[in-house]
C-alpha positions in Angstrom: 0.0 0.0 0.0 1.2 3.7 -0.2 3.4 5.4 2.0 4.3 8.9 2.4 5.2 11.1 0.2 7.6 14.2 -0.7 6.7 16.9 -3.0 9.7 17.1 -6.0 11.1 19.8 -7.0 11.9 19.7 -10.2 9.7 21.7 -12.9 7.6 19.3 -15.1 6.6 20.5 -18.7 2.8 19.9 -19.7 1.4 16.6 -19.0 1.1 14.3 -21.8 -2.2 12.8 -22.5 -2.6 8.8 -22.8 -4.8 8.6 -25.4 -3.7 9.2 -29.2 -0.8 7.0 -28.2 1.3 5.6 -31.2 0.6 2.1 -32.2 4.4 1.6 -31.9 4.3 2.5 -27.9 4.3 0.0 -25.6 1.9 -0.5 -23.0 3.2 1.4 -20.0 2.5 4.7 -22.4 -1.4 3.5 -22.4 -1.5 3.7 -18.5 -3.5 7.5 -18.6 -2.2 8.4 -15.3 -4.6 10.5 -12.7 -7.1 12.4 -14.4 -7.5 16.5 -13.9 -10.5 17.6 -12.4 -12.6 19.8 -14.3 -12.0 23.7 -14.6 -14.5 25.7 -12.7 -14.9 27.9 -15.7 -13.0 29.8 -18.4 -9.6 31.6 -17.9 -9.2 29.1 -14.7 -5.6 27.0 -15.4 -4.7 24.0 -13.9 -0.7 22.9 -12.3 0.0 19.6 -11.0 1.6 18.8 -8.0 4.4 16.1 -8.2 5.6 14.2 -5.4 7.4 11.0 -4.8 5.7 7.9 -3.1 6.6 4.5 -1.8 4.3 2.0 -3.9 5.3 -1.2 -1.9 7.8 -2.2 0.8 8.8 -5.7 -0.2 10.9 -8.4 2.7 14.4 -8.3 1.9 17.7 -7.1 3.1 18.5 -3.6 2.8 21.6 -2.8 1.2 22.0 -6.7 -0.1 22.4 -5.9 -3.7 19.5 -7.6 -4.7 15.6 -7.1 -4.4 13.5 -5.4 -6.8 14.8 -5.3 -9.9 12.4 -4.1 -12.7 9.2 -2.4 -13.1 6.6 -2.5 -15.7 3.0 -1.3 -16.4 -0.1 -2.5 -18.5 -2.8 -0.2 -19.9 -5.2 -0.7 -16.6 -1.7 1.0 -14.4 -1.6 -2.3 -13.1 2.3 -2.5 -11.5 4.2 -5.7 -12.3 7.4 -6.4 -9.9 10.4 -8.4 -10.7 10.9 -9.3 -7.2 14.2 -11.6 -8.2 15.2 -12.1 -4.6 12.0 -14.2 -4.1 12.4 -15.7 -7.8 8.7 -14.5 -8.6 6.4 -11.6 -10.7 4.1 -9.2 -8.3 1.3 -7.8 -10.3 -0.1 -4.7 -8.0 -3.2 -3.0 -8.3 -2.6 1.0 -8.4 -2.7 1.4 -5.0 0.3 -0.5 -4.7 -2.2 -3.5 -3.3 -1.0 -7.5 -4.5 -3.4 -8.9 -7.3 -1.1 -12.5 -7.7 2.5 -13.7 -7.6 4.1 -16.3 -10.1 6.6 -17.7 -9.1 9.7 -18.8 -11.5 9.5 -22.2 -13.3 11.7 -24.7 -12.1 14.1 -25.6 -9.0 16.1 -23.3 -6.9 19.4 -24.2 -5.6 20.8 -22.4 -1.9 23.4 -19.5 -3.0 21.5 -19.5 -6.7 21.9 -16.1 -8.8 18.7 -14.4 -8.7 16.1 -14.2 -10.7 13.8 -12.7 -12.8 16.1 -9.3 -13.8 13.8 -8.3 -16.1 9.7 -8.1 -16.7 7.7 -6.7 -19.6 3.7 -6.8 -20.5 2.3 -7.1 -23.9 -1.4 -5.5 -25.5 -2.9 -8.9 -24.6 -1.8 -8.9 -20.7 1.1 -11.6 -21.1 4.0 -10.9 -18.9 7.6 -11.9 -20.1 9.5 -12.4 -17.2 14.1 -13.3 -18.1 15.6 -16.0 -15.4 18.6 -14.7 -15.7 20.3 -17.7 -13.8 18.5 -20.3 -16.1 19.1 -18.4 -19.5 15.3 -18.9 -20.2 12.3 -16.0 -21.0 8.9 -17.2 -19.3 5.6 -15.7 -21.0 2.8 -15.6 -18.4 -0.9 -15.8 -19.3 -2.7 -13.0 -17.7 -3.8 -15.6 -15.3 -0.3 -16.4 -14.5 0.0 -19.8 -16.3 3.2 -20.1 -18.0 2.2 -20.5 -21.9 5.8 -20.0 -23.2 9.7 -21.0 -22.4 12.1 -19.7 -24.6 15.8 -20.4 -24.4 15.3 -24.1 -23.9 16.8 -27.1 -25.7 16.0 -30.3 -24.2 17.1 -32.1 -27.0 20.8 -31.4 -26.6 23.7 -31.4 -29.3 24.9 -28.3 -31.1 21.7 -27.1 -31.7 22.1 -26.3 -28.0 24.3 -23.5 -28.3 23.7 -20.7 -26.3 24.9 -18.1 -29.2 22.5 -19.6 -31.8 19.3 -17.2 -32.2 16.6 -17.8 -29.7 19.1 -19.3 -27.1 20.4 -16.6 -24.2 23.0 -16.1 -22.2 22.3 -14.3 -19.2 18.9 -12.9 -20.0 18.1 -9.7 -17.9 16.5 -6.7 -19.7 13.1 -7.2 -21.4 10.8 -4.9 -23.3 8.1 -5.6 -25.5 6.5 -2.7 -28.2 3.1 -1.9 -29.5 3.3 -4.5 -32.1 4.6 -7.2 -29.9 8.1 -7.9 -31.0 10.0 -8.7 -27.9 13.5 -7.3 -26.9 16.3 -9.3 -24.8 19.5 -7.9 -23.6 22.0 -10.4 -22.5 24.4 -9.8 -19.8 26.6 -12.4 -21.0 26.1 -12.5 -24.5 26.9 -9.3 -25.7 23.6 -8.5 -27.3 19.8 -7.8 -27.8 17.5 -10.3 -29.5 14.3 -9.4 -31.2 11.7 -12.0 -30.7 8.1 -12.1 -32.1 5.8 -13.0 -29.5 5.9 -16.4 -30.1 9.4 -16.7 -29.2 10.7 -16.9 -32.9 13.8 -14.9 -32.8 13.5 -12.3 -35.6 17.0 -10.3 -35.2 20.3 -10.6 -32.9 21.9 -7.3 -33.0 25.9 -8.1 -31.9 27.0 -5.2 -29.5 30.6 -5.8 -30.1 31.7 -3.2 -32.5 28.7 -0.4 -31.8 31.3 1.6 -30.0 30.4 0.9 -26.7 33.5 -0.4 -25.7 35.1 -3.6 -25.4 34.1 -5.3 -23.0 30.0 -4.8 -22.2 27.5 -5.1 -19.5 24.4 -4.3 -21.4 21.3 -4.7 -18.7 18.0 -2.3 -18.6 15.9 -2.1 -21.9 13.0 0.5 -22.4 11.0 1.7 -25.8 9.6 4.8 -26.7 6.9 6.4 -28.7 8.1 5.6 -31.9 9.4 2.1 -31.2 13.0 2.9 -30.3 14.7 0.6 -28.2 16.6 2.4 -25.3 19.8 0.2 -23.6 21.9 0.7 -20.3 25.6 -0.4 -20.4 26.8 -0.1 -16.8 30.1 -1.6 -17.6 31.6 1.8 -19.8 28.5 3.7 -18.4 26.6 4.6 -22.0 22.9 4.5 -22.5 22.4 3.9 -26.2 19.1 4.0 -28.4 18.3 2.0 -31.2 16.9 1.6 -34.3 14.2 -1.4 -34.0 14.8 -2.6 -37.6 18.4 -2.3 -38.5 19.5 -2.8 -34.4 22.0 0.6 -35.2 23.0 3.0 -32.7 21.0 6.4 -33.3 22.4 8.0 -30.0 24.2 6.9 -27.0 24.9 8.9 -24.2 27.8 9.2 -21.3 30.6 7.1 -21.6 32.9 8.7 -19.3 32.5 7.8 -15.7 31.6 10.7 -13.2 29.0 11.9 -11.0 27.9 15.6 -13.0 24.9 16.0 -14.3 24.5 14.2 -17.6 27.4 12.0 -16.4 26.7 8.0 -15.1 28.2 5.4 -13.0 27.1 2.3 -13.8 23.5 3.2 -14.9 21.2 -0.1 -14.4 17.9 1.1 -15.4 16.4 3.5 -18.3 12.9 4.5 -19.3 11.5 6.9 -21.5 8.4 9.0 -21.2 5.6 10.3 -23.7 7.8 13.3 -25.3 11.1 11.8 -25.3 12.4 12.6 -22.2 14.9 9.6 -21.0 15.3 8.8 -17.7 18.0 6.8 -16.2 18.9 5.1 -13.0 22.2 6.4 -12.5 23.0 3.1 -9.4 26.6 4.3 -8.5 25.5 8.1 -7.9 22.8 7.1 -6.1 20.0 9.0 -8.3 17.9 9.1 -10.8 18.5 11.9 -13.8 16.0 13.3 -16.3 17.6 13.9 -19.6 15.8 15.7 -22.9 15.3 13.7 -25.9 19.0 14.5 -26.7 20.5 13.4 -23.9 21.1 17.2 -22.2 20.4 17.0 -19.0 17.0 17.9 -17.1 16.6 17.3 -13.3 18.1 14.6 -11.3 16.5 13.3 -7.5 19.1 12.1 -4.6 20.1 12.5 -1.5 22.8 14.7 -0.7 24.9 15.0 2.9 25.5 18.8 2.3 22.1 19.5 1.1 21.6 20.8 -2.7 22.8 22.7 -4.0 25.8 22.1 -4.2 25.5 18.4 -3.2 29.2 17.7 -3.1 29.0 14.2 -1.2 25.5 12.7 -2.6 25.1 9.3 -1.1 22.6 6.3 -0.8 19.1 7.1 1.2 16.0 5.6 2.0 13.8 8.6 2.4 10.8 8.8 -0.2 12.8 10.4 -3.4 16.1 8.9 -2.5 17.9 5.7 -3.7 20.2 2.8 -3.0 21.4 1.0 -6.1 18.4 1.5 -8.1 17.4 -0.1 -11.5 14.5 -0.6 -13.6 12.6 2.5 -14.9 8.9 2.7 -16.1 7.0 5.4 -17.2 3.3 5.8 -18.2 1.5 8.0 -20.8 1.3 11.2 -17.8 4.6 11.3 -17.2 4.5 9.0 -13.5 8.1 7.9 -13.0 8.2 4.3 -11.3 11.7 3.0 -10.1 12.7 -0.1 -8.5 14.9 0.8 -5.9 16.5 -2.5 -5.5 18.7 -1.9 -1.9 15.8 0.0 -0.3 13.2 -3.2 -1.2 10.8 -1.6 -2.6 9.2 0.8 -5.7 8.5 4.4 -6.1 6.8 6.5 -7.9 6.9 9.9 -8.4 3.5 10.9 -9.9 0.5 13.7 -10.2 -0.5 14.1 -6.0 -3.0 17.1 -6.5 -3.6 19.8 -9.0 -3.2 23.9 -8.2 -6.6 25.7 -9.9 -5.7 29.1 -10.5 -8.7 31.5 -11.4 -8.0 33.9 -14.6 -6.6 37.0 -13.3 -9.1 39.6 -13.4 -11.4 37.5 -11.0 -10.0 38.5 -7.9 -12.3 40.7 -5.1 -11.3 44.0 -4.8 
């Protein structure tokens, strides 16, 4: 359920509207957000007021390096968890209330790597869930049943090679757009796969090469409006973007390890909202950063020991608005920022709390 709440202080543009969403957007953008009350009459304007909440506290360890670690949305704001230290998928109402948990296929050894990393939902309600430790995608019914396992080869032999298409190594970041074409990005593997929802493998897109660097940790994926596919790299610190149908690089940003604005240290999650804006967990600054379609930088949220400005020793926190080795970023179709805040256990949200009617400005008394 929710928890308090601090009001933000950055400066929001105009909030976006859910509907007249692109068919190319995925489903988070189709999540309309809280709706505006009416205006009492003409010349009255209308300012939200946004403020960070706690969505849900989950068990866990704080500081363990391990918890939540992705967030996605359906149409209905429905929240789905990848809660990989209990090796399941939380769907919440919300209100941050549990609808069902499904847990992971398969058995669980003591001192296992953790699982899923990565969660996704479709137009049809199927979740996609990556068990990262098992190199396998699940696809989830809307009820929960598991109706898909991709990644498996029980029949053994060189057809069992992890770098043949369809296999994975490492799964962790999932994304799926508005026509249903799935996106993997292996840890281990070096790569994305596109995948029709089916689990056909349509496209591997090699990262060696892209100029990223050499050696690569590619992790978070996230897609925009127009069906871009948006990567973290925590290894060499980039977030890239990428063409859906020839897997090219069309921007990347950072690259050079630092903690100013615009800068990254080992970012671990990346979402995008409905006019571009790209927002990335930036795990080894402990904050999240808003940055413009271009990759300037916007706003950023943290905690800082000297206060900010100037913030000169920002560190972990677990007030509402602060952050301890977050990762995976969702946004929906208003603009609501949801982060899984892995080390703190739990997800926030910073999102629409009220709205400010101002009357027109000759209607004052006097």
């Amino acid at each position: 359920m929710l928890a308090a709440l601090i009001v933000a202080t950055a400066v929001f543009p105009a909030v976006a509207a859910a509907d007249g969403v692109a068919p190319s957007a995925p489903e988070n953008m189709r999540c309309p957000g809280r709706p505006a009350p009416p205006l009492p009459g003409p010349g009255w304007t209308i300012t939200p007021v946004w403020a960070w909440q706690n969505v849900v506290q989950l068990d866990g360890p704080m500081g363990a390096g391990d918890g939540p670690y992705a967030v996605a949305l359906d149409r209905q704001c429905n929240v789905y968890v990848a809660d990989s230290i209990h090796f399941r998928v939380l769907k919440l109402g919300p209100d941050g209330t549990q609808m069902a948990q499904w847990s992971l296929p398969g058995q669980r050894n003591p001192g296992e790597s953790s699982s899923p990393r990565g969660v996704a939902v479709d137009a049809g309600g199927n979740v996609y869930a990556t068990d990262t430790s098992h190199d396998h995608v699940y696809k989830f019914s809307p009820q929960g049943k598991v109706i898909g396992t991709w990644g498996d080869c029980p029949g053994g032999g060189t057809a069992c090679d992890p770098k043949l298409p369809g296999r994975f190594i490492s799964p962790e970041g999932i994304a799926v757009d508005g026509a249903g074409n799935v996106y993997v990005a292996e840890v281990a593997g070096g790569r994305i796969q596109k995948m029709s929802s089916e689990g056909k493998s349509l496209s591997v897109w090699n990262l060696a090469g892209k100029g990223l660097g050499d050696q690569l940790i590619p992790g978070s994926l996230s897609i925009d409006q127009s069906g871009f596919v948006y990567m973290t790299e925590a290894y060499n610190d980039w977030v890239a973007k990428f063409d859906p149908n020839s897997g090219s690089i069309v921007g990347k940003w950072g690259g050079q390890r630092g903690g100013q604005p615009g800068q990254f240290h080992g970012p671990l999650g990346v979402g995008v909202d409905a006019g571009g804006s790209i927002y990335v967990s930036d795990a080894g600054n402990w904050r999240v950063q808003q940055l413009g379609p271009d990759g300037s930088f916007k706003s950023q949220w943290r905690n800082c020991l000297d206060g900010d400005p100037p913030c000169d020793f920002p560190d972990a926190g677990s007030d509402v608005g602060q952050f301890m080795e977050s990762r995976g970023i969702a946004l929906d179709g208003q603009g609501t920022v949801y982060v899984a805040d892995t080390d703190n256990q739990r997800i926030e949200r910073l999102m629409i709390v009220d709205w400010t009617l101002t009357p027109p400005p000759d209607s004052g008394s006097g």
